[in-house]
C-alpha positions as a printed Julia matrix, in Angstrom:
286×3 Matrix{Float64}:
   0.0     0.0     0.0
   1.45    3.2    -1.06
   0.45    6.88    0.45
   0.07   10.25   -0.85
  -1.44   13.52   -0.8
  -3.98   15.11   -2.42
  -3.93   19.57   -2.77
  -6.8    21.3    -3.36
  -5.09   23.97   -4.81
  -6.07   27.28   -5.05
  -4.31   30.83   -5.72
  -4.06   31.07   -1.45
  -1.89   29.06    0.72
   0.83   26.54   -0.19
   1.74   26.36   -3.64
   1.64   23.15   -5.38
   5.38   22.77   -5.71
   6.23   23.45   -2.22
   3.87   20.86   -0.63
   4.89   18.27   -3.89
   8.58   18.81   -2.44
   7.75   18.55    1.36
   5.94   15.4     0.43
   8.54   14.27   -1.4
  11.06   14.65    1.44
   8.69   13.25    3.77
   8.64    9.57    2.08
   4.99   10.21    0.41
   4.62    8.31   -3.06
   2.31   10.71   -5.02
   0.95   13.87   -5.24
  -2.74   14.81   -6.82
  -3.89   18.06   -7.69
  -8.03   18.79   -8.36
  -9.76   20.69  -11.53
 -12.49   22.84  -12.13
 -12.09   25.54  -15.76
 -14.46   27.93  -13.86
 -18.04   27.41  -11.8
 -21.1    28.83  -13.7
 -22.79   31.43  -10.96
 -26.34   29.72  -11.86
 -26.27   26.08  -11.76
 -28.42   23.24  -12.18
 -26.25   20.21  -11.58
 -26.45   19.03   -7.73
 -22.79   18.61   -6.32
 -22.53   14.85   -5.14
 -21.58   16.27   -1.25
 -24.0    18.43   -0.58
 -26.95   17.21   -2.79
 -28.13   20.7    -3.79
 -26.16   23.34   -5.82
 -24.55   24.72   -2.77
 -20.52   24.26   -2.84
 -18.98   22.98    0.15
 -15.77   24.95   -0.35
 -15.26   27.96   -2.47
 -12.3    26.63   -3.44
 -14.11   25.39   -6.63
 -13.74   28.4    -7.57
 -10.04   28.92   -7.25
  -8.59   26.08   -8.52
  -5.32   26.01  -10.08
  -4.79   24.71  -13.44
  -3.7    21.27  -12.97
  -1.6    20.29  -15.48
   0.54   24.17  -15.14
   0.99   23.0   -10.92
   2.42   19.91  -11.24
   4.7    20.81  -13.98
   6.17   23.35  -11.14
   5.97   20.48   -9.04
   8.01   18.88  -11.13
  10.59   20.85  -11.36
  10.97   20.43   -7.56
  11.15   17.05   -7.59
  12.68   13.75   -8.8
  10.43   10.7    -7.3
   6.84   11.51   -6.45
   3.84   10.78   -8.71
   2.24   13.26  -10.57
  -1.46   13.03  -10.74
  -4.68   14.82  -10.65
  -8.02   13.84   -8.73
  -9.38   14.27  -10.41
  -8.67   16.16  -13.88
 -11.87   16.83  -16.04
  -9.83   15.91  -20.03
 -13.46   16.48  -21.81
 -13.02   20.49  -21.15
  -9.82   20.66  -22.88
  -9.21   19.63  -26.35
  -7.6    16.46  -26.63
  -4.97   16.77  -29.24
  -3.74   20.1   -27.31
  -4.29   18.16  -23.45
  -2.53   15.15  -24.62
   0.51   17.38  -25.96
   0.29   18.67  -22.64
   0.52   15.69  -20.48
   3.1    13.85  -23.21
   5.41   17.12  -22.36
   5.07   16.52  -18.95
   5.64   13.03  -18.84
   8.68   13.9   -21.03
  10.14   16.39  -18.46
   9.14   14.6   -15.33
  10.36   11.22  -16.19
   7.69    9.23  -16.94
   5.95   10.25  -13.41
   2.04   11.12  -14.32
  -0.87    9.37  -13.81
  -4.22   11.0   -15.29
  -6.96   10.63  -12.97
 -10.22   11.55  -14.45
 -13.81   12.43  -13.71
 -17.04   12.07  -15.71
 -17.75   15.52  -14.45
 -20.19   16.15  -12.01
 -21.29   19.62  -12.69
 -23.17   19.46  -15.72
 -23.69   23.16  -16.05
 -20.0    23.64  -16.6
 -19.05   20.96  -19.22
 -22.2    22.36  -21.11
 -20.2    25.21  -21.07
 -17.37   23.61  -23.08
 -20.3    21.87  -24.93
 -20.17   18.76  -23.88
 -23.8    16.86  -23.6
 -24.59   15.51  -20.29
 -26.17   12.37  -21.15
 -22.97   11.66  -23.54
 -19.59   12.86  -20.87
 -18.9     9.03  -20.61
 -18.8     8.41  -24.16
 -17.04   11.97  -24.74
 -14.13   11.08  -22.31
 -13.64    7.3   -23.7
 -13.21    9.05  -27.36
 -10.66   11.52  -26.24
  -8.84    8.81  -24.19
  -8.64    6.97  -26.98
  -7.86   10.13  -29.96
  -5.03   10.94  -26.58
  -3.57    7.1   -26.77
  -3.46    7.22  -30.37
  -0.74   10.54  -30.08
   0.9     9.5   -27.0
   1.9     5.62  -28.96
   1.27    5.98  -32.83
   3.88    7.62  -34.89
   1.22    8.81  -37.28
  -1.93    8.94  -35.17
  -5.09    9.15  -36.21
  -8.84    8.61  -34.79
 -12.49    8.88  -35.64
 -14.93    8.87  -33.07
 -18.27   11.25  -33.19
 -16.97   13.45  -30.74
 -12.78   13.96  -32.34
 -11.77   13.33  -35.24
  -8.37   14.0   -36.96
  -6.46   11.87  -39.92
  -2.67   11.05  -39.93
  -0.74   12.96  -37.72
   2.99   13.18  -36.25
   3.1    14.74  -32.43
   6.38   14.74  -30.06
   7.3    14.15  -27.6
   6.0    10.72  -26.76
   5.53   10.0   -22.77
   8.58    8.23  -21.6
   6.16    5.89  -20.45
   4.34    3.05  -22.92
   1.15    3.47  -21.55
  -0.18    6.36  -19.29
  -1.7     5.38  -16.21
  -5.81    6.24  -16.22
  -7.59    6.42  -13.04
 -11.28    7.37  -13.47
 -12.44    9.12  -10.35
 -16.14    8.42   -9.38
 -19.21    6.92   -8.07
 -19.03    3.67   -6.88
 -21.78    2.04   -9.77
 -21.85   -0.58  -11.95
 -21.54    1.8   -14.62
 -18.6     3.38  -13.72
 -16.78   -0.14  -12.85
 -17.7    -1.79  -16.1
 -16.14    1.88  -17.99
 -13.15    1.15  -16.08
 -12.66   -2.22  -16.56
 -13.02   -1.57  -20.65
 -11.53    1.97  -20.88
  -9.12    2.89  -17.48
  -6.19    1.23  -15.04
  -8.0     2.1   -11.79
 -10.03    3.59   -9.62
 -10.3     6.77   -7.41
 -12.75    6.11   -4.48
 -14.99    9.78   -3.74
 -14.83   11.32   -0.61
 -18.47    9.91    0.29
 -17.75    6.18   -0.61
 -18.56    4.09    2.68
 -17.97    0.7     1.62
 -14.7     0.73   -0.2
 -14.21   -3.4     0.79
 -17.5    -3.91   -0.87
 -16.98   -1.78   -3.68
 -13.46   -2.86   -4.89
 -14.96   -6.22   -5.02
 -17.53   -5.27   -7.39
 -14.9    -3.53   -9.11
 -12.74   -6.95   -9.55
 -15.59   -8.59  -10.67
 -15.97   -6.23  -12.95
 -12.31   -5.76  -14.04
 -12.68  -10.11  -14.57
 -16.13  -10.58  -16.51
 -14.04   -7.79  -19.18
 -11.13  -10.17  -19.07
  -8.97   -7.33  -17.9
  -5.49   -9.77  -16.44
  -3.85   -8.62  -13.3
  -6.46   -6.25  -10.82
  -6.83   -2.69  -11.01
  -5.74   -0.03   -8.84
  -8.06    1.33   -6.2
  -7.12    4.84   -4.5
  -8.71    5.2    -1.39
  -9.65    8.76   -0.35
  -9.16    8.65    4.13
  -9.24   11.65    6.75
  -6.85   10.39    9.51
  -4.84    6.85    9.64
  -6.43    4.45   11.15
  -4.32    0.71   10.65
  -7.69   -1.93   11.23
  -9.55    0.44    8.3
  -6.26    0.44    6.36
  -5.03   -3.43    6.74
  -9.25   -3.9     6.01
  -8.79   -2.24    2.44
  -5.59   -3.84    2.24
  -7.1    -7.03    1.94
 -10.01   -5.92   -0.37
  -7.57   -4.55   -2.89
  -6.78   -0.88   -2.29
  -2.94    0.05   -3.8
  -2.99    3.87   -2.53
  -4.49    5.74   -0.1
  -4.74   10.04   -0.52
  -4.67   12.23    2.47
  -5.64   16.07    2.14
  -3.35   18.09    3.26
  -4.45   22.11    3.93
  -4.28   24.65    1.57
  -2.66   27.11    4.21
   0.49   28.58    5.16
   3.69   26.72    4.2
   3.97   26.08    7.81
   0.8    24.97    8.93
   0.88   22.77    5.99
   4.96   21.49    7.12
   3.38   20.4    10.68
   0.07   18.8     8.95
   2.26   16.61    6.91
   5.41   16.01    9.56
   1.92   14.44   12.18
   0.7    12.82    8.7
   3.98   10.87    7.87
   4.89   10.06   11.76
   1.28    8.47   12.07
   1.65    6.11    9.02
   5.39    5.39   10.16
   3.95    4.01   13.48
   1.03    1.96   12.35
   4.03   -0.64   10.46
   2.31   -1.06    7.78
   3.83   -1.76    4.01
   4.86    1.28    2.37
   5.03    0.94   -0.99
């Protein structure tokens, strides 16, 4: 089991780069960064927390571009997974995002994993028009038109939703294959998307039965005759080692721990408690 930390960055507090380097130091594996293009004022699409349009943090409406933080995290470090939980790739165009990533993965190392969402907030991918009833099928196509840059040396892809013929693009990623971790609702829906389309699964911050759920997932991940078993990222609040040997068993890889978007120092002591916790529960850090 492997642990990391998630940022909820905004354009206040700690800067993506300095907590990606004091996580780094402190022995944490990865390092995920949120996104939201911008929050329509009037909104009809219920956020999955609250159940009504109401925000929980106004944060949402702060976030840092994800993909321009971790490259300064990058620069800071040498080790720590680069990742985003979760990115929203069906608001960007994909031949520009997967340049974007590629370059990363270029400078970084081979260190990102895309974690995506089907977007929850309907009201702003209508704003980049994408349908609601279609985001799943919108963010398999550009997945696929992204794969088809990042591996082909003339790429090209059809799909009702991108398009484009023959095409060169460099850099490649210095990985083969770029990790995909679909952040969402624990459904059969969402499993059986992953176990066809993705590498993984993010757990949301309102999942209660993560045992139960990772075994539907596997079941999943098996009936589409996917080998191996898929990652499962566990979203916790405070360390706990019965909860974490329980997920442990049921299949959970990595586990993401928020740490504040505050002062450098505030956020220095959050992770310094964080790291000495986990370091006294003995349990397997990958």
């Amino acid at each position: 089991m492997r642990f990391g930390i998630v940022l909820f960055t905004s354009d206040r507090g700690i800067t993506p780069a300095t907590a990606a380097a004091a996580a780094e130091d402190r022995g944490f594996s990865s390092f995920f960064v949120p996104e939201h293009t911008h929050i329509p004022v009037k909104r009809e699409a219920a956020h999955p927390g609250t159940g009504t349009a109401e925000l929980p943090d106004e944060r949402y409406t702060r976030t840092l571009d994800p993909w321009v933080a971790l490259a300064t995290a990058a620069a800071v470090t040498s080790r720590i997974e680069l990742s985003t939980a979760v990115a929203l790739p069906t608001e960007s165009d994909p031949i520009t995002l997967a340049k974007t990533i590629a370059t990363l993965d270029h400078l970084s190392g081979g260190r990102v994993t895309l974690g995506a969402g089907f977007g929850w907030n309907t009201d702003e991918l209508a704003d980049h028009g994408v349908p609601a009833n279609k985001r799943r099928t919108v963010l398999r196509e550009y997945v696929e038109a992204m794969r088809a840059l990042w591996t082909q040396e003339e790429a090209e892809y059809a799909g009702d939703f991108v398009s484009f013929g023959p095409s060169w693009s460099w850099p490649k990623p210095v990985q083969p294959h770029i990790p995909l971790l679909i952040g969402a609702g624990s459904t059969d829906t969402t499993f059986k998307w992953i176990a066809r389309s993705a590498d993984g699964w993010i757990t949301t911050p309102t999942e209660t039965d993560v045992h139960g759920s990772t075994s539907r997932l596997l079941r999943a991940w098996q009936d589409a005759g996917r080998e191996g078993a898929p990652r499962v990222v566990a979203l916790d609040f405070k360390p706990d080692a019965e909860r974490l040997e329980r997920w442990a068993e049921a299949g959970v890889t990595d586990v993401l721990y928020g740490v504040p978007d505050a002062s450098n120092d505030i956020a220095y002591t959050y992770l310094d408690r964080l790291a000495k916790k986990l370091d006294g529960l003995d349990l397997p850090k990958g």
